[in-house]
C-alpha positions, 0 to 999 in steps of 0.5 A, spaced: 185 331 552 183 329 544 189 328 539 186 329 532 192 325 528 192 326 520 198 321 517 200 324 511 204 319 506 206 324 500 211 323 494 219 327 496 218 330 489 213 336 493 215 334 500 218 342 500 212 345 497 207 341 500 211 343 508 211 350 506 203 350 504 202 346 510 206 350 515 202 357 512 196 355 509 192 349 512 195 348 519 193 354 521 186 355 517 184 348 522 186 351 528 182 357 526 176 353 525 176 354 533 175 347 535 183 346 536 187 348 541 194 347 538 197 343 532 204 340 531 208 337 524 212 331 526 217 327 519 216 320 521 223 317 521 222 310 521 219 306 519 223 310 513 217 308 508 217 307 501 223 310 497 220 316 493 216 318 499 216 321 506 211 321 512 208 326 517 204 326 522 200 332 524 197 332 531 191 337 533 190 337 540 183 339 543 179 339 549 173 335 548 171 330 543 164 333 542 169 339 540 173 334 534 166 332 533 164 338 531 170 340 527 168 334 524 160 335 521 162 343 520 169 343 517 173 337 515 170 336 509 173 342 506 179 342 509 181 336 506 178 336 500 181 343 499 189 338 501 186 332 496 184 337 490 191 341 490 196 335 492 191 330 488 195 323 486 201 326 489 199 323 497 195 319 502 192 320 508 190 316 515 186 319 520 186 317 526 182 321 533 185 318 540 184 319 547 190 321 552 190 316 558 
């Protein structure tokens, strides 16, 4: 099992908006790319950050990494830059694609 992890570190001022835009709009159209299996949103609670920030993490579980691979040469650069575009200046992400043991 491939894990697709997307930490976001985003500024509290839009945490609601972006949560919600998340939740309703981009989570769903990555898992409707069909390369994943399932999504799920975690808040990191500690570490704790910096004070005008909030961190999550967002995990997408797919079956292969030639899946994610593929996801990674047809969709990604869209995806993201659709979420740098709209929350330019108000986040930072960290990518990261692990294997289950």
């Amino acid at each position: 099992m491939i894990i697709y992890n997307v930490t976001i570190y985003i500024k509290k001022e839009i945490e609601s908006e972006w949560l919600e835009w998340m939740k309703k709009t981009h989570i769903p159209e990555v898992v409707e790319a069909g390369n994943f299996l399932s999504s799920k949103i975690y808040k990191v609670i500690i570490p704790s950050g910096e004070a005008d920030e909030v961190t999550y993490s967002i995990q997408y579980e797919c079956k292969s990494l030639e899946s994610y691979l593929e996801y990674s040469e047809k969709e990604a650069l869209r995806l993201q830059r659709e979420h740098t575009i709209k929350y330019q200046n108000k986040i930072k992400a960290a990518r990261a694609v692990m294997e289950e043991i």
